[in-house]
MMTF fields as JSON, N, C-alpha, C and O atoms, coordinates in Angstrom:
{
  "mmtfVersion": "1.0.0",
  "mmtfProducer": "UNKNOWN",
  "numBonds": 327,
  "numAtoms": 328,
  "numGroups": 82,
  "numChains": 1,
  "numModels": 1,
  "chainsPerModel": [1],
  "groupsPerChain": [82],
  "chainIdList": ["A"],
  "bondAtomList": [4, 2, 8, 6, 12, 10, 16, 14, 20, 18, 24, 22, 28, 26, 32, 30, 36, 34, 40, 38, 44, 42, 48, 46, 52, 50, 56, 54, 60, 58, 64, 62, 68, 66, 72, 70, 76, 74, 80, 78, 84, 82, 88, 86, 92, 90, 96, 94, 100, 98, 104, 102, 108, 106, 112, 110, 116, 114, 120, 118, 124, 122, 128, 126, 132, 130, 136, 134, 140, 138, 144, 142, 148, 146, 152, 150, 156, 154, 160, 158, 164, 162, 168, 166, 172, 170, 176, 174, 180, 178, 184, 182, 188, 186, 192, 190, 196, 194, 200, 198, 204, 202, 208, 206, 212, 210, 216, 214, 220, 218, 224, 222, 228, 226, 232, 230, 236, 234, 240, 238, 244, 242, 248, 246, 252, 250, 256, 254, 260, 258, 264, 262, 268, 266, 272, 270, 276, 274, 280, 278, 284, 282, 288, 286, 292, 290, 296, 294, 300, 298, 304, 302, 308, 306, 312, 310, 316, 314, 320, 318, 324, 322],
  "bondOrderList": [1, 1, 1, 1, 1, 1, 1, 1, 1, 1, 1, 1, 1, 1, 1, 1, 1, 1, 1, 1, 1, 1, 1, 1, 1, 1, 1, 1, 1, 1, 1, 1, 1, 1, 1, 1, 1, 1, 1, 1, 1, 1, 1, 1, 1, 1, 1, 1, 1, 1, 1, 1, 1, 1, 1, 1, 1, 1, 1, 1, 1, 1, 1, 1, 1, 1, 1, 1, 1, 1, 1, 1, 1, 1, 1, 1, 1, 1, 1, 1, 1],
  "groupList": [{"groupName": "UNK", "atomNameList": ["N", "CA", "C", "O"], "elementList": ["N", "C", "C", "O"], "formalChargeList": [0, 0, 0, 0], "bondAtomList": [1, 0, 2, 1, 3, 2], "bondOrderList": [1, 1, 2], "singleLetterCode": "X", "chemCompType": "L-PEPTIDE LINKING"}],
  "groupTypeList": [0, 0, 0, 0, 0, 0, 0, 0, 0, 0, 0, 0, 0, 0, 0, 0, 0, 0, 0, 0, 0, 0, 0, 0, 0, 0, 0, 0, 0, 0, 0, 0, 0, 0, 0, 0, 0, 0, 0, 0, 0, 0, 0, 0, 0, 0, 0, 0, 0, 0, 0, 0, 0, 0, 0, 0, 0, 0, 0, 0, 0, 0, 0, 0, 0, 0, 0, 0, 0, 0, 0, 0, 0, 0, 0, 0, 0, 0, 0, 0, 0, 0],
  "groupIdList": [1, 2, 3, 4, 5, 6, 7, 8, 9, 10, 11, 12, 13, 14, 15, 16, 17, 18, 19, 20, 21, 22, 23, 24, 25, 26, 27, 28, 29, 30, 31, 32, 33, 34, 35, 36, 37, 38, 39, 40, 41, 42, 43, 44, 45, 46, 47, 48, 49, 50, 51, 52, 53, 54, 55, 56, 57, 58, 59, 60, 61, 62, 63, 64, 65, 66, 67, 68, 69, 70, 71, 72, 73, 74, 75, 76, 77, 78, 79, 80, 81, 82],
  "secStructList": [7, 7, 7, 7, 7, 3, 3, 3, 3, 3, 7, 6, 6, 7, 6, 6, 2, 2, 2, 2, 2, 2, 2, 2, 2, 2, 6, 6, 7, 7, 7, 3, 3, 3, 3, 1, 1, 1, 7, 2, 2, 2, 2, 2, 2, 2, 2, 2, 2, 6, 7, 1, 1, 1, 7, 3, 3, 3, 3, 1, 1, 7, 7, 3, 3, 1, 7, 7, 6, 2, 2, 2, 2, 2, 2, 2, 2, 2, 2, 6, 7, 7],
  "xCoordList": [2.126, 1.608, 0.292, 0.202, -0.676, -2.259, -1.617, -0.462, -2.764, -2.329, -3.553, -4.765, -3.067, -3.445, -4.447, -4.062, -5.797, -6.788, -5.935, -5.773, -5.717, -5.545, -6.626, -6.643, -7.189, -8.297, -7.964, -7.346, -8.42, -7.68, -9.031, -9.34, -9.735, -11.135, -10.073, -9.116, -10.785, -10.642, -11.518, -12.603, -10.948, -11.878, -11.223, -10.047, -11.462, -11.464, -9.99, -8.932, -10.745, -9.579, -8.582, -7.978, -8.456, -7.742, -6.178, -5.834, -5.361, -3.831, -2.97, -1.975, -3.27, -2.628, -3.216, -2.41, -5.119, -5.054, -4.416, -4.147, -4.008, -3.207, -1.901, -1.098, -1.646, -0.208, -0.124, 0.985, -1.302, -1.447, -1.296, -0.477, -2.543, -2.487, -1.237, -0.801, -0.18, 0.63, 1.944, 3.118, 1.597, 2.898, 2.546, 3.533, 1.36, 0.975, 1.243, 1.641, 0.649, 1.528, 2.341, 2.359, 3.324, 4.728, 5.501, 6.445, 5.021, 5.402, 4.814, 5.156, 3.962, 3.646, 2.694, 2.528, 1.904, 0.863, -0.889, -1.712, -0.888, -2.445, -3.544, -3.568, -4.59, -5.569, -6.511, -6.585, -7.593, -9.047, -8.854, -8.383, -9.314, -10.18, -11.208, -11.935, -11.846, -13.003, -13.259, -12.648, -14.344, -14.102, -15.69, -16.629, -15.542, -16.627, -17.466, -18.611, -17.134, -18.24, -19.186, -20.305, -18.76, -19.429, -19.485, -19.674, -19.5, -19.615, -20.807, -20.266, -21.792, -22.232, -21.941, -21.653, -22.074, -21.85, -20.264, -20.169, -19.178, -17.859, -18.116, -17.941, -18.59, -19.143, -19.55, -18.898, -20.295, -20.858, -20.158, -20.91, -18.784, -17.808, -17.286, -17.214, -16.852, -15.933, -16.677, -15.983, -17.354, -18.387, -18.363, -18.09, -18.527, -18.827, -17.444, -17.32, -16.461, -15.001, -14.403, -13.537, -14.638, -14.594, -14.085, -13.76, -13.862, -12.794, -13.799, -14.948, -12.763, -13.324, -12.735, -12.904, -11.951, -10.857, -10.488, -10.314, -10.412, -9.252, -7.915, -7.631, -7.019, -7.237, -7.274, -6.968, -7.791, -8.271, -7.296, -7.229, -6.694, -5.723, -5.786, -5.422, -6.805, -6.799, -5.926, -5.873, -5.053, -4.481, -4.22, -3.23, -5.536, -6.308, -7.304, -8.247, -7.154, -7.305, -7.354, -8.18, -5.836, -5.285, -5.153, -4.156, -5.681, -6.089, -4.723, -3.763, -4.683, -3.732, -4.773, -5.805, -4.728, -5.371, -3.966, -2.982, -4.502, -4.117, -2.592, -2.54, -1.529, -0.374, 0.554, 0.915, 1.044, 1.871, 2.942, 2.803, 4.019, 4.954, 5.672, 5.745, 6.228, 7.001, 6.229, 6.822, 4.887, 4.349, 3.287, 2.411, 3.456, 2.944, 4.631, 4.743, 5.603, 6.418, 6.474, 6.623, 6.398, 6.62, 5.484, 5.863, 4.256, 3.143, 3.4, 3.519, 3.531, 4.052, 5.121, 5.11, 6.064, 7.238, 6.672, 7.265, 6.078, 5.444, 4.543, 4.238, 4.098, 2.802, 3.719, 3.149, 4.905, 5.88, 4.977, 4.597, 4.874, 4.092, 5.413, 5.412, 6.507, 7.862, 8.817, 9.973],
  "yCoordList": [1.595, 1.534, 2.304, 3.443, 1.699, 2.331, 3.612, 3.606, 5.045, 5.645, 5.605, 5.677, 5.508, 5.836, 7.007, 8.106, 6.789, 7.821, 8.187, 7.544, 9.513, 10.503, 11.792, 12.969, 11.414, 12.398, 12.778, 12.205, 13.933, 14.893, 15.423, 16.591, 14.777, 15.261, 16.445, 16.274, 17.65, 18.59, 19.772, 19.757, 21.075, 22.391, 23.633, 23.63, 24.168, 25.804, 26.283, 26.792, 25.692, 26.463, 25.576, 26.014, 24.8, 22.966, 23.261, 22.771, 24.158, 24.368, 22.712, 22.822, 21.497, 20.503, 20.328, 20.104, 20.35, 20.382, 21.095, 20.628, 22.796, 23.257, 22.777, 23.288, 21.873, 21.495, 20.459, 20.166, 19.628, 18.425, 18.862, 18.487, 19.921, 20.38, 20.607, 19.917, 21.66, 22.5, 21.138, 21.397, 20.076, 18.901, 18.384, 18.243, 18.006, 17.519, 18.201, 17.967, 19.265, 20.113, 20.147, 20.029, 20.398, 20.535, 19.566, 19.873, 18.486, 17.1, 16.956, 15.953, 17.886, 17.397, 16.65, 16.328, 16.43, 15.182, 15.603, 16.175, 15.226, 15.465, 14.641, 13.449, 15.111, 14.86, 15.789, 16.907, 14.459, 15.575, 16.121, 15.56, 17.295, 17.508, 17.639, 17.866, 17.643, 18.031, 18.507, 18.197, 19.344, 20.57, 19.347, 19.116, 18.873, 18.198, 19.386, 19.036, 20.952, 21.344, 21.876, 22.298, 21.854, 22.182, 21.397, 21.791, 20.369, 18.777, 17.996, 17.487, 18.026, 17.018, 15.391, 14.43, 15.486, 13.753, 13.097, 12.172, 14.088, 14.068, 13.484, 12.331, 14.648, 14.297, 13.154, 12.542, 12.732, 11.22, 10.186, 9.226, 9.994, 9.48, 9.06, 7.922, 10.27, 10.374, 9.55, 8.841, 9.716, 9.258, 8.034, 7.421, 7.398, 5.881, 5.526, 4.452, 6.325, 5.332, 5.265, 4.396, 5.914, 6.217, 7.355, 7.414, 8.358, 9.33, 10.24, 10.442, 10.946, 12.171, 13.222, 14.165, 13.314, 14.62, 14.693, 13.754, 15.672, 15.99, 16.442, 16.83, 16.345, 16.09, 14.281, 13.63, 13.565, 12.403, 12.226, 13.312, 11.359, 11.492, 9.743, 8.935, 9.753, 8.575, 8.354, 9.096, 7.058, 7.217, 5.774, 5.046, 5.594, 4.18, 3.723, 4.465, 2.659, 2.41, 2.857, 2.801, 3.331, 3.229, 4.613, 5.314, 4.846, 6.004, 6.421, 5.651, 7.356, 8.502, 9.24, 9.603, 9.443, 10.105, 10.933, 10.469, 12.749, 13.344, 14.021, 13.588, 14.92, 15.42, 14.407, 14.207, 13.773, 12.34, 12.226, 11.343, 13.349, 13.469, 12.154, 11.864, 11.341, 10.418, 8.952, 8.083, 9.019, 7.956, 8.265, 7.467, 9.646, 10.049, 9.627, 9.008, 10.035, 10.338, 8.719, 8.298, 7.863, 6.418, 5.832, 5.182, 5.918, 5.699, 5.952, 5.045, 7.299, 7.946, 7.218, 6.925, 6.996, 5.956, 4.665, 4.014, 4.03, 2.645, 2.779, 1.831, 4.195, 3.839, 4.637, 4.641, 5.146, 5.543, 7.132, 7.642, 7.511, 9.185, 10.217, 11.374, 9.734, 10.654, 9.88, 10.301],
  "zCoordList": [-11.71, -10.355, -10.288, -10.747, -9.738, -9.679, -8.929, -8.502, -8.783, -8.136, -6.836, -7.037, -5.848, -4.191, -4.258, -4.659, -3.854, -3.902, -1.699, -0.662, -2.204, -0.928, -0.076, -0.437, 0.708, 1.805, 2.826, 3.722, 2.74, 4.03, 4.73, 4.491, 5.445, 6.532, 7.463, 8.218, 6.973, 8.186, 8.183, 7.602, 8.994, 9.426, 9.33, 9.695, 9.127, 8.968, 9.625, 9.256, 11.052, 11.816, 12.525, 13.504, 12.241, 13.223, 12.481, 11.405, 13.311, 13.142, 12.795, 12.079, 13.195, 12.525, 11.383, 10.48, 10.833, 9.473, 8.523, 7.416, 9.061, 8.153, 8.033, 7.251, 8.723, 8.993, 8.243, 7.797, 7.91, 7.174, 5.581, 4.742, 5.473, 3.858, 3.586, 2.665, 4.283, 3.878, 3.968, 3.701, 4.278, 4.198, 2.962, 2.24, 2.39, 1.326, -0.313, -1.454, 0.659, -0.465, -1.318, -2.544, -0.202, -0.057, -0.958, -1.685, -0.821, -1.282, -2.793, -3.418, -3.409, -4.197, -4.96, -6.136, -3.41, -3.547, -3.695, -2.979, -4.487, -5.196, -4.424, -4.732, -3.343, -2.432, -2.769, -3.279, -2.044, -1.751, -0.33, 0.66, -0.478, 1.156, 1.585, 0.618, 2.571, 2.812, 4.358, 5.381, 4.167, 5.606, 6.077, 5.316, 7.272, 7.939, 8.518, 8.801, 8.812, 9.061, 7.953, 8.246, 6.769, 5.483, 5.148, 3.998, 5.059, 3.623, 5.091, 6.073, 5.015, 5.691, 5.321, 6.033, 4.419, 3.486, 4.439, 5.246, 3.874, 4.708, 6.226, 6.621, 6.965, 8.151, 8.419, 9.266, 8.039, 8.664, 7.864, 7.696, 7.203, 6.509, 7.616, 8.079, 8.09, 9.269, 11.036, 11.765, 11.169, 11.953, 11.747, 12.779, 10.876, 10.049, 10.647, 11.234, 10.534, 10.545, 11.993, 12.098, 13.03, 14.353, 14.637, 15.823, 14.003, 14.381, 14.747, 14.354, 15.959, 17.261, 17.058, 17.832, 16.037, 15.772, 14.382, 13.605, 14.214, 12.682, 13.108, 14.241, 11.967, 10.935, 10.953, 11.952, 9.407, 9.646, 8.199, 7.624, 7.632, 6.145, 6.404, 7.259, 4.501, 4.294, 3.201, 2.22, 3.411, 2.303, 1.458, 1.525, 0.577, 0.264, 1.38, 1.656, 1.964, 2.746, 4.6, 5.511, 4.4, 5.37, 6.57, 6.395, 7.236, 8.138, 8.803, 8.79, 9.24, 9.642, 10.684, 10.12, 11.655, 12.665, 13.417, 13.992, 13.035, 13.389, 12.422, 11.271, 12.796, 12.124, 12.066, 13.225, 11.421, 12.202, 10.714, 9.867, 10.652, 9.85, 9.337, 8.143, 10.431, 10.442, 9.67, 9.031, 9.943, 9.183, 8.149, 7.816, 7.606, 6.182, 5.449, 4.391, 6.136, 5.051, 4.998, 3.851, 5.862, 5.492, 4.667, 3.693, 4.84, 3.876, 2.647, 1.824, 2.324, 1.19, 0.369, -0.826, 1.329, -0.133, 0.098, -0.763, 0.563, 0.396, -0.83, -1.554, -1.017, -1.878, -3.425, -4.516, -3.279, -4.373, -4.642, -5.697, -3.498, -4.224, -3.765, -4.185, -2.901, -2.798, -3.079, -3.081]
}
């Protein structure tokens, strides 16, 4: 099975991004991140794709806007990473 390129757009201080990293974690799962107020490049990634908030979790394709437990953990066994 190819493996699923995983991105985690977030900030410093955004209590659901830590909530995002620290699930990813948790799980095992090997992602990039990137802080949009330091990565300009990131930044206008994010911009490009419509999003007004972090955290932003791409995972392939497929966007995740915001902490959203119930449909990482379902993404996640669709794509066989739990």
């Amino acid at each position: 099975m190819k493996t699923m390129r995983i991105t985690l757009y977030s900030t410093r201080n955004c209590p659901y991004c830590r909530q995002a990293r620290q699930y990813l974690q948790s799980k095992g799962i090997r992602f990039q991140e990137f802080d949009i107020q330091k990565n300009i490049r990131a930044q206008k990634t994010l911009a490009g794709l419509g999003a007004r908030a972090v955290p932003v979790i791409m995972i392939g394709d497929t966007r995740v806007d915001g902490f959203d437990r119930k449909r990482l953990d379902g993404l996640l066994k669709q794509i066989g990473a739990v």
